[in-house]
MITOR-666974 format. One record per atom (N, C-alpha, C): residue in three letters; x, y, z; atom name; residue number from 1. Coordinates in steps of 0.1 Angstrom, whole numbers, plus 5000, padded with zeros to 4 digits. Layout:
! residues N
<ALA; <X; Y; Z>; CA; NUM>
...
! end
This chain:
! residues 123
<UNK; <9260; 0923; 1168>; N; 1>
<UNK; <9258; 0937; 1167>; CA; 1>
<UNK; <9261; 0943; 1181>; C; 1>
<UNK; <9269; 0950; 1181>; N; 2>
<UNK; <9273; 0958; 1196>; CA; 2>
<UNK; <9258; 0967; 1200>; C; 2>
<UNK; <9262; 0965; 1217>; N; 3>
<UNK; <9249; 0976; 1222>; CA; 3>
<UNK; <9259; 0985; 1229>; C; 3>
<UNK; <9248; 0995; 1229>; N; 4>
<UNK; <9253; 1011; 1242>; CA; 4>
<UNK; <9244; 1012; 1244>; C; 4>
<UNK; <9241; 1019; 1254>; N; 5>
<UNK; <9230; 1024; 1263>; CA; 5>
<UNK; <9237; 1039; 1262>; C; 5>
<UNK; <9226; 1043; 1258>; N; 6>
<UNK; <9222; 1060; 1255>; CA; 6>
<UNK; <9220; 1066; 1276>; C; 6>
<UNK; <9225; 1061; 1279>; N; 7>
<UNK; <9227; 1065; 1294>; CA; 7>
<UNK; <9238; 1075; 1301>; C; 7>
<UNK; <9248; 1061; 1292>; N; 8>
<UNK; <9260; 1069; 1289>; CA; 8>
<UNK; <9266; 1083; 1281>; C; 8>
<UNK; <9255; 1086; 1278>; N; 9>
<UNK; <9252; 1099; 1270>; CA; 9>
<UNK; <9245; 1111; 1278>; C; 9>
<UNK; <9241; 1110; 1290>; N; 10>
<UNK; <9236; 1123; 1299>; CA; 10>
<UNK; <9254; 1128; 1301>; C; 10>
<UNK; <9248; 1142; 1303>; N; 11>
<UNK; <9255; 1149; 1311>; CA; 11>
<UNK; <9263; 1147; 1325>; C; 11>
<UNK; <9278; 1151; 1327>; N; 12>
<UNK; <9278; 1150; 1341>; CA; 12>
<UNK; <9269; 1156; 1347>; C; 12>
<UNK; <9262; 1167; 1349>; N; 13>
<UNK; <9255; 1172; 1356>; CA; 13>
<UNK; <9239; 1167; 1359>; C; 13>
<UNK; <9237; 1161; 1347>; N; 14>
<UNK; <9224; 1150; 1348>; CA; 14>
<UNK; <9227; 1139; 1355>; C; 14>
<UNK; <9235; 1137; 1357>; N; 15>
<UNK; <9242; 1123; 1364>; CA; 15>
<UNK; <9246; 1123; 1375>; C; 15>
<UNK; <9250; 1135; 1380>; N; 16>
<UNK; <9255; 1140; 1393>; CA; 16>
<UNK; <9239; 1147; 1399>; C; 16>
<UNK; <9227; 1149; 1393>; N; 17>
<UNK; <9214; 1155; 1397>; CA; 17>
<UNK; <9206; 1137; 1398>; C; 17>
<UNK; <9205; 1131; 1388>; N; 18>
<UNK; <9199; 1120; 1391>; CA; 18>
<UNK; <9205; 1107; 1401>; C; 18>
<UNK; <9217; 1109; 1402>; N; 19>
<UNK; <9223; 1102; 1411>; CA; 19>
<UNK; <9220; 1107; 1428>; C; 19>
<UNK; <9218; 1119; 1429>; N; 20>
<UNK; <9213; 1122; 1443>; CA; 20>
<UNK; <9196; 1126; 1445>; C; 20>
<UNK; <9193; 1116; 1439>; N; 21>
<UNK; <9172; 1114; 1437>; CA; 21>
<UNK; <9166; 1125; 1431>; C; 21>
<UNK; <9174; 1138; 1422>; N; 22>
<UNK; <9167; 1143; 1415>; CA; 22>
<UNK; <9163; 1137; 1404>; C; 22>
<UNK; <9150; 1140; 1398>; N; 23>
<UNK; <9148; 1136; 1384>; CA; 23>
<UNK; <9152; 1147; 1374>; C; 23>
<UNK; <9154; 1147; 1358>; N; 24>
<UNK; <9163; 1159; 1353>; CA; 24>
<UNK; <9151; 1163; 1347>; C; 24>
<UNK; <9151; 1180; 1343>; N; 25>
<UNK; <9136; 1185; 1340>; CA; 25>
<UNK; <9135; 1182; 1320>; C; 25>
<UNK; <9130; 1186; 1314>; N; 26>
<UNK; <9128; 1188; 1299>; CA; 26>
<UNK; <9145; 1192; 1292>; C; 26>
<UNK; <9147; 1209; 1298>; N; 27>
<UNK; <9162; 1210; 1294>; CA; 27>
<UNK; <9171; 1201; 1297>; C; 27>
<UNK; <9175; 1191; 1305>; N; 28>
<UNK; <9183; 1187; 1304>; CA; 28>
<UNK; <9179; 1168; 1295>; C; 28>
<UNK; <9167; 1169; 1291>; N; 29>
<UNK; <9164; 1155; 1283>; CA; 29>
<UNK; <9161; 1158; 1274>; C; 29>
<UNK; <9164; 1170; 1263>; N; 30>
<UNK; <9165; 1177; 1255>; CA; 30>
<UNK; <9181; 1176; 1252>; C; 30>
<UNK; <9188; 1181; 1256>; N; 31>
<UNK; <9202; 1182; 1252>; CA; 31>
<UNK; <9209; 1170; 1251>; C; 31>
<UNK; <9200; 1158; 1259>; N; 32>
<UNK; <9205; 1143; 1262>; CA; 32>
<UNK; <9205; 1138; 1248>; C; 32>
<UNK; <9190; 1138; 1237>; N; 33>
<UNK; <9182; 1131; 1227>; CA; 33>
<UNK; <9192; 1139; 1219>; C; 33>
<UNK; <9195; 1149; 1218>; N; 34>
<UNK; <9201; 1156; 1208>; CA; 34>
<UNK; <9218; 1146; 1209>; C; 34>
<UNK; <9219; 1150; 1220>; N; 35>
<UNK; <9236; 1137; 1219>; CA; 35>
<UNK; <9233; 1123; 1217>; C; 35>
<UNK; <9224; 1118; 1215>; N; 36>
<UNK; <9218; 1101; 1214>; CA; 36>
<UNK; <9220; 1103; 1197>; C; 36>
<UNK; <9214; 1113; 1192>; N; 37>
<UNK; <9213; 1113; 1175>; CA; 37>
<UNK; <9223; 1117; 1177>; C; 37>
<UNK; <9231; 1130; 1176>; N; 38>
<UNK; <9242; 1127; 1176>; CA; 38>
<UNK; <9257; 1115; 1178>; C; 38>
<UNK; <9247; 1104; 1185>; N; 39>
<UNK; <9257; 1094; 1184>; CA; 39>
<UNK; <9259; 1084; 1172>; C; 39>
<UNK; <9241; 1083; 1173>; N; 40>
<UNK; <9237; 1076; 1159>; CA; 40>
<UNK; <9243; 1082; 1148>; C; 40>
<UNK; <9241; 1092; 1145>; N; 41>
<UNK; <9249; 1096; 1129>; CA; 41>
<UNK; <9264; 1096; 1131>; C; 41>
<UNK; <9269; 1095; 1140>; N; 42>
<UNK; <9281; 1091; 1137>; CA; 42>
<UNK; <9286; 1082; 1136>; C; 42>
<UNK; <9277; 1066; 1143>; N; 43>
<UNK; <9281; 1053; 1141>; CA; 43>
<UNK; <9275; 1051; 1127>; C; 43>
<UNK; <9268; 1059; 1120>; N; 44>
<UNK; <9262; 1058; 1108>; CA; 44>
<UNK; <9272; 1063; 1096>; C; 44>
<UNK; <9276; 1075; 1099>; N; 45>
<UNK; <9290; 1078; 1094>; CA; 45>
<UNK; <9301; 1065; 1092>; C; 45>
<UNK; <9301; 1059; 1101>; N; 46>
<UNK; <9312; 1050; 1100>; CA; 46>
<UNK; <9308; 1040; 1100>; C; 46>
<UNK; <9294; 1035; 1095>; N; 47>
<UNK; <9288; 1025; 1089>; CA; 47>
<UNK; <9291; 1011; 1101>; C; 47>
<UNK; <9287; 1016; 1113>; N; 48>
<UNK; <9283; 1006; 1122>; CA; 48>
<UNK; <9275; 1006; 1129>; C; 48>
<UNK; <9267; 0993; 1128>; N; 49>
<UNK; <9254; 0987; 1132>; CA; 49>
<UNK; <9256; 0987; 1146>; C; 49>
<UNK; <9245; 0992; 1154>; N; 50>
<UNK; <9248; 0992; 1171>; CA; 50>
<UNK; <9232; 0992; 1172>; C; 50>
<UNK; <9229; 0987; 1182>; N; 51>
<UNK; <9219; 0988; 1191>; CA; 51>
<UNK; <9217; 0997; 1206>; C; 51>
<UNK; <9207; 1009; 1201>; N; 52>
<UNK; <9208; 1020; 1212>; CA; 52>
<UNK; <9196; 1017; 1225>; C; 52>
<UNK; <9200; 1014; 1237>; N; 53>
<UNK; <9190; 1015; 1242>; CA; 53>
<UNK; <9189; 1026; 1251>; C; 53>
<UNK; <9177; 1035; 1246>; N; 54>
<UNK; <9174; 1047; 1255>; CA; 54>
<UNK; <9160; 1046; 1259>; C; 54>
<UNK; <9162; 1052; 1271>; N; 55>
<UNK; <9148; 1055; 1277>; CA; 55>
<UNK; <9137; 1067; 1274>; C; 55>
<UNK; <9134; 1068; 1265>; N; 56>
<UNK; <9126; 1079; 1259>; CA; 56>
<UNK; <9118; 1079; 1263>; C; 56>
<UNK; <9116; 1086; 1274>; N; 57>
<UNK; <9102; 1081; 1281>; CA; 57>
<UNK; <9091; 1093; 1276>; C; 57>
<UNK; <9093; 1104; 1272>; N; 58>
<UNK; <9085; 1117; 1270>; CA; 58>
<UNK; <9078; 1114; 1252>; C; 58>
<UNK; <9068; 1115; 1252>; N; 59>
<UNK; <9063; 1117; 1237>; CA; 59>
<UNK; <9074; 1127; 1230>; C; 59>
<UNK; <9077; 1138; 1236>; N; 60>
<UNK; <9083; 1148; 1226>; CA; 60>
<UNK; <9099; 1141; 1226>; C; 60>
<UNK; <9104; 1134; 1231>; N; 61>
<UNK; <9117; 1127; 1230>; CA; 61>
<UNK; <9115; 1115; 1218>; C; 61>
<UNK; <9100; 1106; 1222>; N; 62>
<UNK; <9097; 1089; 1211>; CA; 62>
<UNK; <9094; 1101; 1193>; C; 62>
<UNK; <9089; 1112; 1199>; N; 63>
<UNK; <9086; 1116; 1182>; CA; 63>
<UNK; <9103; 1122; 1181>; C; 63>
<UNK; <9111; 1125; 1184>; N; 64>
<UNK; <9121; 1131; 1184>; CA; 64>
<UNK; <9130; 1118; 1173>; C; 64>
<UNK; <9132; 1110; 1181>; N; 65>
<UNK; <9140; 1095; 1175>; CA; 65>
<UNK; <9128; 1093; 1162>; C; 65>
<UNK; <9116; 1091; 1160>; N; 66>
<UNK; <9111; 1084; 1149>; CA; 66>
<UNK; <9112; 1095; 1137>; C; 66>
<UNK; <9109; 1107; 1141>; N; 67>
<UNK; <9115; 1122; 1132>; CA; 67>
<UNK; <9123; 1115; 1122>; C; 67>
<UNK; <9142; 1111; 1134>; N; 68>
<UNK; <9152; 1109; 1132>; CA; 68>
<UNK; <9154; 1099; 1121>; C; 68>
<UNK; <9147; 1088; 1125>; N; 69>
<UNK; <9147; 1072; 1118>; CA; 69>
<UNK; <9140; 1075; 1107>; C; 69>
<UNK; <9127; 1080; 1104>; N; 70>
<UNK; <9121; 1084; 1091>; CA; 70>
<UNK; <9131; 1096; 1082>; C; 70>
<UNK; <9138; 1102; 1088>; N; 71>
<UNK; <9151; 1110; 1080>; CA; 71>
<UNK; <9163; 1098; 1072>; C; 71>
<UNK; <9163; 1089; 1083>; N; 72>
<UNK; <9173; 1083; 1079>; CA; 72>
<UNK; <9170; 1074; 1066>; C; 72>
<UNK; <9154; 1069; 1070>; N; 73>
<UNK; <9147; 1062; 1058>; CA; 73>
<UNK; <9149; 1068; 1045>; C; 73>
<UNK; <9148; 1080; 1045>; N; 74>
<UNK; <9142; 1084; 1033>; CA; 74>
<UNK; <9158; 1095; 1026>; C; 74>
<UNK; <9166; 1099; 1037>; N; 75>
<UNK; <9179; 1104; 1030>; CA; 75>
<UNK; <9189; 1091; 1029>; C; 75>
<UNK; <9187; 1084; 1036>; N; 76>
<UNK; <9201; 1077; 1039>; CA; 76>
<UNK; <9199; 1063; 1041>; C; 76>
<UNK; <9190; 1058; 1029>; N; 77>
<UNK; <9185; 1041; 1028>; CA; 77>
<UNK; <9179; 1035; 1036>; C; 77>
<UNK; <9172; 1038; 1052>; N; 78>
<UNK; <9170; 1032; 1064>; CA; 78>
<UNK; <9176; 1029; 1068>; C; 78>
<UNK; <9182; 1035; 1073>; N; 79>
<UNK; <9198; 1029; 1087>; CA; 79>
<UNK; <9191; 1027; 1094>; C; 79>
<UNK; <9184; 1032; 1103>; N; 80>
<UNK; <9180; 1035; 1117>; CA; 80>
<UNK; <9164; 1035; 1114>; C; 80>
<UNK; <9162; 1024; 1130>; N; 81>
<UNK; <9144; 1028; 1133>; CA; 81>
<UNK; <9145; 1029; 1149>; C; 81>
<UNK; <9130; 1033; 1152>; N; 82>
<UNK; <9127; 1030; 1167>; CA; 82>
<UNK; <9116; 1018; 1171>; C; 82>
<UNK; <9123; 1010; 1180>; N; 83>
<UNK; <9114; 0999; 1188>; CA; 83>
<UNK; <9109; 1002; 1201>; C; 83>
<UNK; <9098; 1001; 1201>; N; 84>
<UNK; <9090; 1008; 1219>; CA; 84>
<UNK; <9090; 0991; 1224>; C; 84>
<UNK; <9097; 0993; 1235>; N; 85>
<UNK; <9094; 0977; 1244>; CA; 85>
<UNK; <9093; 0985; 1259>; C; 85>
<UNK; <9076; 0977; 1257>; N; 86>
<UNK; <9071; 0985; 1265>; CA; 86>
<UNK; <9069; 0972; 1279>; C; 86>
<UNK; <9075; 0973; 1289>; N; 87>
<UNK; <9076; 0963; 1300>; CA; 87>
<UNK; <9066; 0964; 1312>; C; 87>
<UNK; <9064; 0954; 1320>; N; 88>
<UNK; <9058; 0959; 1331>; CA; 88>
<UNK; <9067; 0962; 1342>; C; 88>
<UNK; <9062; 0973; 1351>; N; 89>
<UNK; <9068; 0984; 1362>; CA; 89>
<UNK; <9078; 0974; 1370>; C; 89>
<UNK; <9071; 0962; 1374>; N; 90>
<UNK; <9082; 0954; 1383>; CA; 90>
<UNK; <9095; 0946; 1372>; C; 90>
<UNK; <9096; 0949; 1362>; N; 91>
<UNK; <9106; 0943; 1350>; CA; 91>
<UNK; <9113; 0952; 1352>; C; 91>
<UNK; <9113; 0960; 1350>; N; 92>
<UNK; <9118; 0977; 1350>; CA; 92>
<UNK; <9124; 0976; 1365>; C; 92>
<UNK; <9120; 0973; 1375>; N; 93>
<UNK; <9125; 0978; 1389>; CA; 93>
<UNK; <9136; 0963; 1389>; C; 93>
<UNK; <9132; 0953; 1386>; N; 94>
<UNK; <9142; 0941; 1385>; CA; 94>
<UNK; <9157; 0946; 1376>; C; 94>
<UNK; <9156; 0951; 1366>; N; 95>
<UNK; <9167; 0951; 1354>; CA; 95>
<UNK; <9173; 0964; 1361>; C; 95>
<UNK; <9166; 0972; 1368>; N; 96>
<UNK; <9175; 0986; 1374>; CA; 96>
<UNK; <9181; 0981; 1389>; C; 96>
<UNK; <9177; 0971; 1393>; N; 97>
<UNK; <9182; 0967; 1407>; CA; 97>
<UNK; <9195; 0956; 1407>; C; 97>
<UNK; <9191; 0948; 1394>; N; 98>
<UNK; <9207; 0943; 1386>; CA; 98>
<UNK; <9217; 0952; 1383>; C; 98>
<UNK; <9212; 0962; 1373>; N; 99>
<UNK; <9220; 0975; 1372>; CA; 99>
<UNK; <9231; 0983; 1382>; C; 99>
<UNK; <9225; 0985; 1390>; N; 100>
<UNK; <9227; 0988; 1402>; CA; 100>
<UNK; <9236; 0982; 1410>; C; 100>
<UNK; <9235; 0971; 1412>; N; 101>
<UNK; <9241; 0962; 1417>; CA; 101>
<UNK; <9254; 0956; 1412>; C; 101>
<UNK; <9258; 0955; 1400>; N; 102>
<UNK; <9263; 0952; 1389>; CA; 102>
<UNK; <9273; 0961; 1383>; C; 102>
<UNK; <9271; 0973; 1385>; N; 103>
<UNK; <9275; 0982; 1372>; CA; 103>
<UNK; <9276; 0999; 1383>; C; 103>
<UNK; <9267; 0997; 1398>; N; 104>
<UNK; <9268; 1012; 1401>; CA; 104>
<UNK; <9259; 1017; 1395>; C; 104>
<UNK; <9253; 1017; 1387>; N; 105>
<UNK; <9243; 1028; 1380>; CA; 105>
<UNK; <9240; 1041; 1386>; C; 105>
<UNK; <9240; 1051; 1383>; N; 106>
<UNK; <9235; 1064; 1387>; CA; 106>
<UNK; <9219; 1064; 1393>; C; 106>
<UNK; <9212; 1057; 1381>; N; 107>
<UNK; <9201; 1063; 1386>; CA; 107>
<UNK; <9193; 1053; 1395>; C; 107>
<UNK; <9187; 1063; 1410>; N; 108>
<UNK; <9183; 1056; 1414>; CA; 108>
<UNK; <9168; 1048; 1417>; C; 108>
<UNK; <9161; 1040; 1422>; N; 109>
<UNK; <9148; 1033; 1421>; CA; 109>
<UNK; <9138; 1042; 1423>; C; 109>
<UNK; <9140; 1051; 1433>; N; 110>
<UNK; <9130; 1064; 1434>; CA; 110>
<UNK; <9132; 1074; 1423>; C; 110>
<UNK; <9134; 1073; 1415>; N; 111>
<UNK; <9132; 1080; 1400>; CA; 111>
<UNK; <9122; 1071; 1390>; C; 111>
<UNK; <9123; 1064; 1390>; N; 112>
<UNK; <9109; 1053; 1382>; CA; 112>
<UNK; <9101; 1056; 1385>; C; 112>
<UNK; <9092; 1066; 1393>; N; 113>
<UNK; <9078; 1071; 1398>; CA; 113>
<UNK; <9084; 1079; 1385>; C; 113>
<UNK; <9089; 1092; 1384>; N; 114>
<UNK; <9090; 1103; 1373>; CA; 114>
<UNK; <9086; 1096; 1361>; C; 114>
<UNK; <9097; 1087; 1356>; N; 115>
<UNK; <9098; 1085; 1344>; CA; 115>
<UNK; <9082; 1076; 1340>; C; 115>
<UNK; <9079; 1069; 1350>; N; 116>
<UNK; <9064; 1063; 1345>; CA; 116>
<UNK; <9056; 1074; 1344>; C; 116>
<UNK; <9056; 1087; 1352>; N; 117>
<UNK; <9046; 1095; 1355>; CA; 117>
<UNK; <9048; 1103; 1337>; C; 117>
<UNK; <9060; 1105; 1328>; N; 118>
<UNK; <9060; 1107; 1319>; CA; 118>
<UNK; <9056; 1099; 1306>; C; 118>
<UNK; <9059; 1085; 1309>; N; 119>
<UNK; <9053; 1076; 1297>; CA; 119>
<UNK; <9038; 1073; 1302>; C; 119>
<UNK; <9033; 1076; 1307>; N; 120>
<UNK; <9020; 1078; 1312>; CA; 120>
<UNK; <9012; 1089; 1304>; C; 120>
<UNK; <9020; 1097; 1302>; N; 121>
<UNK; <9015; 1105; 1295>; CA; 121>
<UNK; <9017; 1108; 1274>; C; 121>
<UNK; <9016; 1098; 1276>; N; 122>
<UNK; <9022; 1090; 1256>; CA; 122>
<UNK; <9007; 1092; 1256>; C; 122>
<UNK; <9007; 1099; 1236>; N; 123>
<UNK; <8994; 1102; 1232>; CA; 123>
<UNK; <8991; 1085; 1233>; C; 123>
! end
C-alpha cells in the first residue's frame, strides 16, 4: 500500500512560516485538513488504497478526519478510518531529526513545543 505524508499538503506559505520557527495559527490548519480530505476522496475516487500520515494534532482537526471516515463508512462502504499513534516526545524528536536530516524537512524541532502544547489539549 503506498504512503504520503499529508505534510506535503500545507501551503507554500505554511511552509515558508513553519520553516522559519513560526508555528501556523488555526486558519492555516484548517485549510491544510480540508486539502488532506480533499486528497483522500480523490485517491478514493480512483479507488486507491494509501496510507495518510498526518499530524492532527488539534481535537477540532482528530474530529474533523473521524467526521470524514464515519461519512465514508456509512456513504461509501468504509474506505477510510483514523488511527491515533500516540508516541512518546523523544520518538517524535528522533523520527523529525531523521527527517531533517534525510529529506530537508521544513519543519523545524522548536515547533514540537506548539504542537504537543495542542495535543495536550485532546478532550
Amino acid at each position: 500500500v503506498p504512503f504520503a505524508s499529508a505534510d506535503d499538503l500545507h501551503s507554500r506559505r505554511a511552509i515558508k512560516k513553519m520553516a522559519s520557527g513560526s508555528p501556523i495559527d488555526k486558519r492555516y490548519r484548517r485549510a491544510w485538513i480540508e486539502r488532506v480530505i480533499g486528497y483522500t476522496v480523490a485517491l478514493r475516487r480512483m479507488r486507491r488504497n494509501t496510507v495518510l500520515a498526518c499530524s492532527s494534532v488539534s481535537p477540532w482537526i482528530r474530529q474533523r478526519l473521524v467526521s470524514y471516515a464515519e461519512h465514508e463508512d456509512q456513504e461509501n462502504g468504509g474506505r477510510a478510518c483514523v488511527a491515533w499513534l500516540d508516541a512518546p516526545l523523544s520518538l517524535v524528536e528522533q523520527s523529525l531529526a531523521r527527517r531533517i536530516a534525510e529529506e530537508g524537512h521544513f519543519f523545524g524541532p522548536e515547533l514540537l513545543s506548539d504542537q504537543q502544547a495542542l495535543i495536550n489539549k485532546a478532550p
